[in-house]
C-alpha positions in Angstrom: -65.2 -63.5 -21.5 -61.3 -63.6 -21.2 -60.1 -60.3 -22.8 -58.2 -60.9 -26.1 -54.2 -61.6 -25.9 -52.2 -59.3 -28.7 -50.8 -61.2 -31.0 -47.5 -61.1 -29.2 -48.5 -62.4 -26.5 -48.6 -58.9 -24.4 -51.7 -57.5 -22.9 -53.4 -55.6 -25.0 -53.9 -53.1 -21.2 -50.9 -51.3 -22.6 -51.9 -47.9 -22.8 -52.2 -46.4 -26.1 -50.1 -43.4 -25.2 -47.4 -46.0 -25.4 -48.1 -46.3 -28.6 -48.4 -43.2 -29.9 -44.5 -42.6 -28.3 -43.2 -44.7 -30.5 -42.7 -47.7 -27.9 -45.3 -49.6 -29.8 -46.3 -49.3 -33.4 -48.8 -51.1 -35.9 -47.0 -51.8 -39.5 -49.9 -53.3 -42.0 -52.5 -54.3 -39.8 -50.0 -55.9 -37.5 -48.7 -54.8 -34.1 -44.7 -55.1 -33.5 -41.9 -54.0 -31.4 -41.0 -50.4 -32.5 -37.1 -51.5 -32.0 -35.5 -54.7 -31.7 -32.4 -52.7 -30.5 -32.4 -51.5 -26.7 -32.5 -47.8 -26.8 -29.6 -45.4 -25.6 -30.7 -43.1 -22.9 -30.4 -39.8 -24.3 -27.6 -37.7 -22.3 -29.2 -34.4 -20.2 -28.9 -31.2 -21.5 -27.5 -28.5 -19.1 -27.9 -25.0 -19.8 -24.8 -23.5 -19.5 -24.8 -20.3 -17.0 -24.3 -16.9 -18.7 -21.9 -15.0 -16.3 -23.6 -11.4 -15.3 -22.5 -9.1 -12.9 -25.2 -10.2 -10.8 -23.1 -13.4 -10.5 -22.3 -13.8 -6.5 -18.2 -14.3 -5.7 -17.1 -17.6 -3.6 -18.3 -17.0 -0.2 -14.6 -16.5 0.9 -13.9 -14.1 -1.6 -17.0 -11.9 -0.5 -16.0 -11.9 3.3 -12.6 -10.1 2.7 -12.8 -8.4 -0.6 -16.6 -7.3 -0.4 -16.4 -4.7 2.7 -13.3 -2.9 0.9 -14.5 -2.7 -2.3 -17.9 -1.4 -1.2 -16.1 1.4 0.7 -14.4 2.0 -2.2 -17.2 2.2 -4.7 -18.5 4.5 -1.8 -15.8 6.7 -2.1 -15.7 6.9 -6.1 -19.3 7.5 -6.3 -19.0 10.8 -3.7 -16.1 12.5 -5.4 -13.9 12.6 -9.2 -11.0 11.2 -9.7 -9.8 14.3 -9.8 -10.6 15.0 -6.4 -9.5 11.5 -5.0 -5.9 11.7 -6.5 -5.6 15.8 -4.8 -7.6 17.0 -2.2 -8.3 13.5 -0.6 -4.9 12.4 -0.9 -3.6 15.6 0.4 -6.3 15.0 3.6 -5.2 11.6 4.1 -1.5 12.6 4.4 -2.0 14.7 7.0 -4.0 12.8 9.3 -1.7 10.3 8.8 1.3 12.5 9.1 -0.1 14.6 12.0 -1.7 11.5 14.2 1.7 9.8 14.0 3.8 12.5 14.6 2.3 13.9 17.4 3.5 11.3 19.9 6.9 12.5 19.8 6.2 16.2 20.4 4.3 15.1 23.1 6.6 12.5 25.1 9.2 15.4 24.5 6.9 17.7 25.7 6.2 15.7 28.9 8.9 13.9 29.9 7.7 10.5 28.7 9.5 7.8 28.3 12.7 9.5 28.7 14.8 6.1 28.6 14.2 5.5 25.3 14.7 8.8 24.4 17.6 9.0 22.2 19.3 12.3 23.0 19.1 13.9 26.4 19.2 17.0 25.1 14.6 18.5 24.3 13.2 20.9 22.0 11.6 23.9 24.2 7.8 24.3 23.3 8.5 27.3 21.2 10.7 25.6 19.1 8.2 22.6 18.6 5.5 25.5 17.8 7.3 26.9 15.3 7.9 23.6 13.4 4.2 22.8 13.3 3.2 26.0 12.1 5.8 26.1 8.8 5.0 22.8 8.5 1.0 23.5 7.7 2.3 26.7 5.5 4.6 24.0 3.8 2.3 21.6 3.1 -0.8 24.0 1.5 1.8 25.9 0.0 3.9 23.5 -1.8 2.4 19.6 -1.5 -1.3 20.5 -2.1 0.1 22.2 -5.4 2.4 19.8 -6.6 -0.2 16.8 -6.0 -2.8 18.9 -7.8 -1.0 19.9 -11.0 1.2 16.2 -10.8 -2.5 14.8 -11.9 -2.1 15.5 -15.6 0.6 13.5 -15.4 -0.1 10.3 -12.9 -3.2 9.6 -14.9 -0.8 10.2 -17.9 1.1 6.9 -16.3 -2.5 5.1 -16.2 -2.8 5.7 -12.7 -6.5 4.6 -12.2 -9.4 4.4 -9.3 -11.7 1.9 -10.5 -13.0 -1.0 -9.4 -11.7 -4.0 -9.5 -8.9 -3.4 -6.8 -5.7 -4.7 -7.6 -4.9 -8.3 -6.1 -3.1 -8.5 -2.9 0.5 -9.3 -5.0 0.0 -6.6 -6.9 0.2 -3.9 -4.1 2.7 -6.0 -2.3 5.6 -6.5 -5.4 4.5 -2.4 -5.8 5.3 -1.5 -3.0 8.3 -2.7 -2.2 9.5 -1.8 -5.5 8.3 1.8 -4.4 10.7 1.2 -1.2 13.7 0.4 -2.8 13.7 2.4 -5.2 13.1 5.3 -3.4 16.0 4.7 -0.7 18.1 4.5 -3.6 17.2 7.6 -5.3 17.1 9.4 -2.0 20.4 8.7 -0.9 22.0 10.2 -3.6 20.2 13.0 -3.9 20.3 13.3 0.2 24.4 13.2 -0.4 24.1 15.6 -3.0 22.4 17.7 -0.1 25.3 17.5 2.2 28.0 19.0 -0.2 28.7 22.7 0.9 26.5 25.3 -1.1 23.2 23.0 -1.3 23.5 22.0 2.7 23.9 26.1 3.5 21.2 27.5 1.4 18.4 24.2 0.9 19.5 21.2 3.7 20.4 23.6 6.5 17.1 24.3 6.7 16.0 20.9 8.0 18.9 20.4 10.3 17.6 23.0 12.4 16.4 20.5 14.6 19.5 18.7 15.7 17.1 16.8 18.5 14.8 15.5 15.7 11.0 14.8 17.2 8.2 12.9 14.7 7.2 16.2 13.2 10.8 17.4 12.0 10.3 14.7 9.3 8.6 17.1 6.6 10.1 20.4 7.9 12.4 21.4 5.0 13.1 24.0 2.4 10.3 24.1 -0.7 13.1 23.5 -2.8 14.4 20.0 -1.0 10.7 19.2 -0.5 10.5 19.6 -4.3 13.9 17.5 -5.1 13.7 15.0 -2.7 9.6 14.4 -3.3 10.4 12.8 -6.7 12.1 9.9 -5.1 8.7 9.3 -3.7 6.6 9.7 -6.6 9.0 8.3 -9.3 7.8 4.4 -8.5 4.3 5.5 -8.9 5.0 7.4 -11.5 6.6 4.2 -14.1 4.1 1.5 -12.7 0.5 3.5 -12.9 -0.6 2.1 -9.9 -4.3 1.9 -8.7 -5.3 4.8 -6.6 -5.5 2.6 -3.8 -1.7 1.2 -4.1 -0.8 4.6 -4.4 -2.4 6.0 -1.1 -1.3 2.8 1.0 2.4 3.4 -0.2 2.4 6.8 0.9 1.0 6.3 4.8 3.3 3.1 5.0 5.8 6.1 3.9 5.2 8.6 6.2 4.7 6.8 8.9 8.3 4.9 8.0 9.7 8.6 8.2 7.7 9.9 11.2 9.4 6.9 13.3 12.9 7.7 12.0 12.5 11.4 12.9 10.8 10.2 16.3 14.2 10.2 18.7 12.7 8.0 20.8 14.1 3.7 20.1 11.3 1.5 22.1 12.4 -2.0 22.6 9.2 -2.5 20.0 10.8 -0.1 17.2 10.9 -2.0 14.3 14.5 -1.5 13.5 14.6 -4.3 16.4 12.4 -6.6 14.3 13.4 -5.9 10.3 16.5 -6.7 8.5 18.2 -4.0 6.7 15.8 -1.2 7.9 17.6 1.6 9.7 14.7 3.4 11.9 15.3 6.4 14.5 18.4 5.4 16.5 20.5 5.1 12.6 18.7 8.3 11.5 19.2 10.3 14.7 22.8 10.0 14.4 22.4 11.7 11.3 21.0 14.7 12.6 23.3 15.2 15.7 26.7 15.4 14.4 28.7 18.1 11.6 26.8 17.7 8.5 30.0 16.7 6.9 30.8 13.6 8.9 26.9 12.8 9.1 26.8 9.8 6.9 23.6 7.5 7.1 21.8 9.4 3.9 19.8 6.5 2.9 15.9 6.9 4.5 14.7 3.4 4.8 17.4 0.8 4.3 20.9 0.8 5.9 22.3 -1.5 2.6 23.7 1.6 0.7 25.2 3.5 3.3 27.0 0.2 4.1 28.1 -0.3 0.1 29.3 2.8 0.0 30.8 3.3 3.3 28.9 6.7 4.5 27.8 4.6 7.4 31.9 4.1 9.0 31.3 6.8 11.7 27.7 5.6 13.1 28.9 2.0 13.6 32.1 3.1 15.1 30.2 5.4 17.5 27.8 3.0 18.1 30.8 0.4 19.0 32.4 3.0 21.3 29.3 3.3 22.7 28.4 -0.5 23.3 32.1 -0.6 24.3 31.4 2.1 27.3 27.8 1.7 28.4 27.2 5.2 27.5 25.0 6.9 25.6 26.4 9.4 22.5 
């Protein structure tokens, strides 16, 4: 027997499930089309991802940011704030400070590289001695105290340690804002320094060393380390930088002043290489003539000696010199 045909002419093999999907329906006893109109796909629905801090970074963001930011949670989870922004900081400025200052001392020490060496003239070993061991009194004595009561008032300025870092721009624009604005307010008060009374009972002090070696940089009176260490913390001080910033700016810092201090110019010194940045040979001039005809006050830049001529006597020595062959 030939199976029955629907009455519209389809199999009747269609499976019921069909049916019962609304494909196929039966209205009074009779068996029609469920829709004479094609049917619209319905559109997929996504679920939208909920961001959690689970959520994994672009691959290229985790390769340079990841290691650096895992030190750094490191670091906050061992020790406070507190502790970061004092005794750390304090720690890391004198490795810094120490490790790139000792070069000097030593090439002095030795004899090395005595063609680059500025002045002919050496520091005994004595003399070298001496400077290292006021300069630890110094520094637990008078920085370690100012960084530790300063605190109340960097965090006042929203200075901060948390994570995220700051971006890359960020520490960039700061620190350079830190730079200028520190050579500015250091060569006044520098030039304040030099006038009679303040050079013979605060400056003198640091013009002992008329052959300035890497070291020499920080040997100074409490009082000038007082009044001229608020050129360096002022720019910190009005932007509330990340802790971070704030450490970078002060290695890049001293190390800036430990090479000025050096008395050594290598052809790789970067005076060679940056505009506008002054470096040993500008800075050693400084230190080995009368402190009254001196001049070069500025301690990064040579821009305001130039605008406000306390530069005339270094350029004209330093034409003489050209001039001759010879060294000063």
């Amino acid at each position: 027997m030939e199976p029955a045909q629907h009455p519209s002419g389809l199999s009747p093999s269609i499976h019921p499930s069909m049916w019962r999907r609304g494909k196929w329906h039966s209205h009074s006893g009779a068996t029609t089309r469920a829709a004479s109109q094609p049917r619209r796909a319905e559109p997929r629905q996504h679920k939208a991802k909920i961001p959690s801090s689970s959520s994994s970074p672009s691959p290229a963001a985790t390769t340079m940011a990841a290691p650096l930011e895992s030190a750094w949670q490191c670091l906050t989870g061992s020790f406070s704030e507190f502790q970061l922004a004092t005794v750390v900081t304090f720690l890391l400025h004198e490795t810094v400070f120490f490790l790139s200052g000792l070069p000097s001392l030593l090439f002095e020490r030795f004899g090395l590289f005595a063609k680059y060496k500025i002045q002919k003239k050496s520091n005994t070993s004595a003399y070298q001695n001496r400077c290292v061991l006021r300069l630890i009194l110094y520094h637990v004595c008078v920085n370690l105290p100012v960084m530790i009561f300063s605190y109340p008032a960097f965090k006042f300025m929203g200075l901060r340690s948390s994570l995220p870092l700051p971006h890359w721009t960020v520490v960039v624009s700061q620190v350079l804002f830190y730079f200028v604005l520190e050579d500015f307010i250091f060569y006044w008060g520098h030039r304040a320094l030099h006038t009679k009374w303040l050079y013979k009972h605060v400056h003198s002090v640091h013009h002992e060393y008329a052959t300035p070696f890497g070291l020499t940089s920080e040997y100074a009176h409490p009082a000038e380390i007082l009044f001229l260490g608020f050129a360096t913390i002022v720019g910190p001080a009005l932007t509330g930088p990340h802790l971070f910033t704030l450490w970078l700016w002060m290695v890049l810092r001293v190390l800036e002043t430990v090479e000025a201090h050096s008395g050594y110019h290598f052809p790789w010194s970067p005076s060679n290489f940056l505009p506008l940045y002054g470096g040993s040979d500008f800075h050693d001039y400084h230190h080995r003539v009368l402190y009254t005809k001196s001049g070069n006050y500025a301690s990064t830049f040579v821009y305001m000696d130039w605008l406000f001529g306390t530069d005339k006597d270094y350029r004209m020595a330093k034409a003489i010199e050209e001039k001759e062959g010879k060294n000063l």
